[in-house]
C-alpha positions in Angstrom: 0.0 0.0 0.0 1.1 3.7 -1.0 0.1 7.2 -0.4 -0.9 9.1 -3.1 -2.6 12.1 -2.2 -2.2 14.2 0.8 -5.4 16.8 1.3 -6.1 20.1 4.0 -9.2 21.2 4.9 -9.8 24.5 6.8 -13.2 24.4 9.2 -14.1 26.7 11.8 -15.2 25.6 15.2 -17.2 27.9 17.1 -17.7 27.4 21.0 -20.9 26.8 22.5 -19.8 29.1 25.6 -18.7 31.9 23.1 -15.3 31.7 24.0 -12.5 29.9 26.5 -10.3 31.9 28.3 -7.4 30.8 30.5 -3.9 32.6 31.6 -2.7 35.8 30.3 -5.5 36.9 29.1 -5.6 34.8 26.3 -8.8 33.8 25.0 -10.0 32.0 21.8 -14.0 32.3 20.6 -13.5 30.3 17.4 -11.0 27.1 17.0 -9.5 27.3 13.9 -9.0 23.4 13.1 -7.3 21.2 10.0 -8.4 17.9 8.7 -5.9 16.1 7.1 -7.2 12.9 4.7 -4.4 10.7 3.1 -5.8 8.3 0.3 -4.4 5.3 -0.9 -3.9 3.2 -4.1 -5.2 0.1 -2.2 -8.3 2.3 -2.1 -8.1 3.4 2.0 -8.9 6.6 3.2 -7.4 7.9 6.5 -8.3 11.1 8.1 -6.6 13.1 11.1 -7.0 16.5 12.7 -4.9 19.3 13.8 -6.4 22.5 15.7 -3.5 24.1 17.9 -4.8 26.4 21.0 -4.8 29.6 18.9 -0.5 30.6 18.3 -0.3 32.0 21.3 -0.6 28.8 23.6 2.3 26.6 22.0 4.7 27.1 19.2 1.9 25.9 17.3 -0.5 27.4 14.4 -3.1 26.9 12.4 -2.1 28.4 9.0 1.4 26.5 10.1 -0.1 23.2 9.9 -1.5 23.8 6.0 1.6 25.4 5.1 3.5 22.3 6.8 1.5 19.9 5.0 2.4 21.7 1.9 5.9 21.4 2.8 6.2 18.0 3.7 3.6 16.3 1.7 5.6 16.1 -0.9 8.7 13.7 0.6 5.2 10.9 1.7 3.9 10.0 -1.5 5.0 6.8 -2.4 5.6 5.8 1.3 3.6 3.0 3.1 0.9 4.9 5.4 0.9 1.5 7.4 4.8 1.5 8.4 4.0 4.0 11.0 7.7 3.9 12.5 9.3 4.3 9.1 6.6 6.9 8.1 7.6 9.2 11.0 11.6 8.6 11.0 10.6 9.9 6.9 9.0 12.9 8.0 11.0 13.9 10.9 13.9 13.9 8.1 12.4 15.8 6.0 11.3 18.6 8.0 12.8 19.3 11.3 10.6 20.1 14.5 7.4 21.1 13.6 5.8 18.2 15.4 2.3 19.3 15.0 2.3 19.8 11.5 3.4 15.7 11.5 0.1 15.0 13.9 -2.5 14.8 11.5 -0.6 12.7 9.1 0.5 10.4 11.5 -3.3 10.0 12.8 -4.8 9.3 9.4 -2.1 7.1 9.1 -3.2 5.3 12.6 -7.1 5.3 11.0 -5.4 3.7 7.5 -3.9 1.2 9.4 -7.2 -0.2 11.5 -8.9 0.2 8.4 -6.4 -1.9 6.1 -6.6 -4.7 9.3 -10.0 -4.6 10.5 -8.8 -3.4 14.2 -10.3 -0.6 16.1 -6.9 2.0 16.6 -7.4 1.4 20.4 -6.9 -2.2 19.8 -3.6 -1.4 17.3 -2.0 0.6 20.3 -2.0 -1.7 23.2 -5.7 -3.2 23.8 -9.1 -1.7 24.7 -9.4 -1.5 28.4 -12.8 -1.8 29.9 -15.9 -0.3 28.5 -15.1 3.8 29.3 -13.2 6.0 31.1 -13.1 9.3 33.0 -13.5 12.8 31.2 -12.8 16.1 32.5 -14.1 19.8 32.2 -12.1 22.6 31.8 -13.8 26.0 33.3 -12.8 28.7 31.4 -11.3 31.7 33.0 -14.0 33.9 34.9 -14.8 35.7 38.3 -14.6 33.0 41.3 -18.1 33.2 41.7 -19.2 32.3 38.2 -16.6 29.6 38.0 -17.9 28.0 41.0 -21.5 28.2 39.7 -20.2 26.5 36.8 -19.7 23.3 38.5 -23.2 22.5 39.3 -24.1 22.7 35.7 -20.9 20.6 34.6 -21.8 18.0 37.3 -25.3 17.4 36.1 -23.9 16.7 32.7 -21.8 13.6 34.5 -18.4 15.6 35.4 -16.3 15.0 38.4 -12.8 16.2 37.3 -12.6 19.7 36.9 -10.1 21.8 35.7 -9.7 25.2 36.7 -8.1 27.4 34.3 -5.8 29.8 36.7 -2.7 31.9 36.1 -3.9 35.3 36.7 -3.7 37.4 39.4 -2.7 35.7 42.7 -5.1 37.1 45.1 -8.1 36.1 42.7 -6.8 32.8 41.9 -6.4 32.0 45.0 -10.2 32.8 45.6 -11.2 31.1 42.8 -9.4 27.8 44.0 -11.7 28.3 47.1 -14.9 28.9 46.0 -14.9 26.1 43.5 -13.3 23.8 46.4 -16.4 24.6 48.7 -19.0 23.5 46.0 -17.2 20.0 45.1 -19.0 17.2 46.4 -17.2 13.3 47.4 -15.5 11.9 44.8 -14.7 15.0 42.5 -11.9 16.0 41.7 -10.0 19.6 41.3 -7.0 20.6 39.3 -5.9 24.4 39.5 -4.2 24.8 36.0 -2.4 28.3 35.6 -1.0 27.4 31.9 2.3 28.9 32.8 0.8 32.3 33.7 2.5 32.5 37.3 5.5 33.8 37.9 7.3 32.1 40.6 6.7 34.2 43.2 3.6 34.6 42.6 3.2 30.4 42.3 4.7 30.0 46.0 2.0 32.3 47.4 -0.8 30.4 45.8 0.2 27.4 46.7 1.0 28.4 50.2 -2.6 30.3 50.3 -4.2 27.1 49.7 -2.5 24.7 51.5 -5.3 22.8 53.3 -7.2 22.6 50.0 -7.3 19.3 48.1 -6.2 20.7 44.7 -3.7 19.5 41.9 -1.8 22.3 40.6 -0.7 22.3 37.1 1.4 23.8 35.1 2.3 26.7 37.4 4.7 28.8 35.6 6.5 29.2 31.9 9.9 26.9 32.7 10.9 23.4 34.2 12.9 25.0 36.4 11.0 27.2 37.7 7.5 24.3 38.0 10.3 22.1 40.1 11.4 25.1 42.5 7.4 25.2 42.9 7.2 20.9 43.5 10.0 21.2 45.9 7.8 23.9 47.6 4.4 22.5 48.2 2.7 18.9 49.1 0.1 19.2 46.4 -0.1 16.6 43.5 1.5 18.4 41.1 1.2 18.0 37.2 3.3 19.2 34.5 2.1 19.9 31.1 3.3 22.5 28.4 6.9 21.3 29.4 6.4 17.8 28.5 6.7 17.5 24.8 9.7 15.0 24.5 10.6 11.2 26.6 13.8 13.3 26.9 12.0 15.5 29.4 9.7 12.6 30.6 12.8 11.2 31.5 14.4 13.7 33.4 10.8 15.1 35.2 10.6 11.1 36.8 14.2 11.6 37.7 13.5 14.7 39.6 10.6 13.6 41.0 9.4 16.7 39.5 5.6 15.6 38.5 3.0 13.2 39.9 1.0 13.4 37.0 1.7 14.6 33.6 -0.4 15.7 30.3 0.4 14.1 26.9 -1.0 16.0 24.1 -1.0 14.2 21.0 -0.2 17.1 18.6 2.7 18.2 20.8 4.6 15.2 20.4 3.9 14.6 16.8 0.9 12.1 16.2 -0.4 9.0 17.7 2.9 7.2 17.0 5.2 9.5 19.7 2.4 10.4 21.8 2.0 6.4 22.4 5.7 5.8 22.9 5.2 8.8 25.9 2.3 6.7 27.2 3.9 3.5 27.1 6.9 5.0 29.0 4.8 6.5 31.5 3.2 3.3 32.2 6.6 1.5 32.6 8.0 4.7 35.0 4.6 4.6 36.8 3.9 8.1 35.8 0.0 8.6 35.7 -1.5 10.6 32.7 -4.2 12.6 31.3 -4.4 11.8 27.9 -5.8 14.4 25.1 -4.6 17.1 22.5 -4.6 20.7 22.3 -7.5 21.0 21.0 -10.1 20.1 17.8 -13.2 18.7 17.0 -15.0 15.2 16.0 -12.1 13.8 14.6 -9.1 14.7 17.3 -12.0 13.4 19.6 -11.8 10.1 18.1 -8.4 9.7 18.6 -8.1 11.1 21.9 -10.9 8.2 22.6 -8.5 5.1 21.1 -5.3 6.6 22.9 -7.0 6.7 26.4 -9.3 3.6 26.1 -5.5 2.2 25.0 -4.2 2.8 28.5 -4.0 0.9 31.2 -6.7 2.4 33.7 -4.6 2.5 37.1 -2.5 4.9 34.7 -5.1 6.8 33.5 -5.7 10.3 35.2 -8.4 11.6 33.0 -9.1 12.7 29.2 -11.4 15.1 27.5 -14.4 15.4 25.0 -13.4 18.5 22.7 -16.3 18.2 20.7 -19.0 19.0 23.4 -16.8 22.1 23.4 -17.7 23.2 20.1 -20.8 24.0 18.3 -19.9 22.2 14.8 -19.8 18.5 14.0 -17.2 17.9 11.6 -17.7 13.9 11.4 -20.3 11.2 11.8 -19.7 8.4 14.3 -17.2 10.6 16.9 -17.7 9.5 20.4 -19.7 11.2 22.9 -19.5 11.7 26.4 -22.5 9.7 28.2 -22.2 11.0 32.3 -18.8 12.2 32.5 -17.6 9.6 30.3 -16.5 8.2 26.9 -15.4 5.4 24.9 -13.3 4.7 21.3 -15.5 3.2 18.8 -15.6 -0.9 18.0 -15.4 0.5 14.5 -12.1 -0.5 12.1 -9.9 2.6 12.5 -10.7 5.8 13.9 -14.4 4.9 13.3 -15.4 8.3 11.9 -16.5 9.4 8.8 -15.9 12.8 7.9 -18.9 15.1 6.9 -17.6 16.5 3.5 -20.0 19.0 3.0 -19.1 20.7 6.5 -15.4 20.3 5.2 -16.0 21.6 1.7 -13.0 22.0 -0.4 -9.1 21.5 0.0 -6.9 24.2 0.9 -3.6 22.3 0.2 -3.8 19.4 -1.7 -0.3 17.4 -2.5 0.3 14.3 -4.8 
């Protein structure tokens, strides 16, 4: 089997809560996202998607993943989509960094692959374990008292991780923490996630502030260096997050005992192919994960679903349902959260099919 067509589609992804704020001020209202489809000449279609945080989040952006594909494209035709090792050690070669761009490739590589052997991707990286697993809920960045409002709403809906989007001013997050704390009820589950915006200083005092809290705290400022000096300073389960982007850093977190739990985004590493090596590491380090990407729609769903239905439970922190985000479904047969939950689909591959005529034409089309 050989690729021999690489396509880009540009679709819009507007948010049901009119926009998603979080440190910095930074705030999106409309997810700009990319679906990548790879045909075949055995006939197989696979499709990925891409849909970076806005460029402001990570080095990361969304007219850099069409121009990418245009870029890269090029160097895959011809290649075996289902040599996923090969295929990635190709395009790493052929354009260095850029791991995102690489993402949606690799993933419609993953839904290729199922596809060409009947297997449900889940089942390709590792096995399906049980019948669902946990989903989260991030709370955008508001006043204390409407985030804590939120969570009633969010629970009803089947929630009990929450994650509370921090970083700004110290004295208010520190209020926030609390009033969200006061309405969670046995069983949830709060993580404070600043997204970098602390600055050390600022970091210690939080976490100090909120000591007899039961709170993860994520993420709390811009540099490892500066999250461990936080670690080293508080008894919260910590998570780290925008740092992790390599097993080099993986690595040298467990070896610093830097991290209790840490977020693998599939985009940041590259695809499904990297992200799964992370994962597989993690389990072997006893590192436990949440498991997602950086952001997207039906089809970054999907895959999000196979790569945490693919991990071993005990190692599973908690994942997320991007599409209930979003007001646009870009694919039939995406999974859906059902009380706080989801699963990946039985279905050969990803188990999507991409709505065309939401999709409309190609932007970049190689091969």
């Amino acid at each position: 089997m050989r690729i021999t067509k690489i396509s880009a589609f540009r679709v819009d992804l507007p948010l049901h809560e009119g926009d998603y704020k979080w440190s910095g001020g930074k705030s999106v209202t409309v997810f700009d996202s990319t679906v990548v489809r790879v045909e075949t000449d055995a006939g197989i279609t696979g499709y990925g998607e891409v849909c970076p945080l806005g460029p402001f989040y990570l080095p990361a952006y969304a007219n850099g993943v069409r121009a990418g594909i245009a870029e890269l494209g090029p160097h895959l035709i011809g290649e075996d989509p289902t040599q996923l090792g090969k295929l990635n050690r190709t395009m790493d070669a052929a354009l260095k960094g850029h791991a995102y761009v690489k993402s949606g490739i690799d993933m419609a590589c993953w839904d290729i692959l199922g596809k060409a052997t009947g297997q449900p991707v889940c089942v390709l990286m590792g096995g399906r374990y049980g019948e669902d697993f946990v989903l989260y809920r991030a709370i955008s960045q508001e006043a204390p008292d409407r985030m804590a409002a939120k969570v009633a709403g969010y629970r009803a809906e089947g929630y009990k991780r929450f994650q509370l989007k921090v970083g700004g001013e110290a004295d208010v997050d520190i209020e926030r923490i609390r009033q969200v704390s006061a309405v969670l009820q046995p069983g949830d589950r709060l993580v404070a996630d600043a997204n970098t915006g602390w600055r050390m200083h600022d970091a210690l005092r939080v976490v100090k502030a909120v000591r007899d809290i039961d709170v993860y705290i994520e993420q709390p400022c811009l540099s490892y260096e500066e999250c461990l000096t936080v670690r080293q300073h508080t008894d919260h389960p910590f998570v780290l997050d925008e740092v992790i982007d390599s097993v080099d850093v993986l690595v040298r977190g467990h070896a610093d005992r830097a991290m209790d739990v840490v977020n693998i985004k599939i985009s940041k590493f590259g695809g499904l192919t990297k992200a799964r090596q992370a994962r597989d590491l993690c389990v072997s380090l006893g590192v436990v994960m949440t498991l997602e990407d950086s952001w997207g729609g039906d089809i970054v769903t999907a895959a999000i679903a196979h790569f945490a239905h693919s991990c071993p439970p005990e190692f599973l922190f908690t994942s997320t349902d991007f599409n209930s985000y979003v007001t646009k479904s870009i694919a039939d047969g995406a999974p859906q959260r059902v009380n706080g939950r989801m699963s990946a689909s039985l279905a050969p591959g990803l188990g999507i099919s991409p709505r065309m005529d939401v999709l409309g034409r190609a932007v970049v089309e190689v091969g």
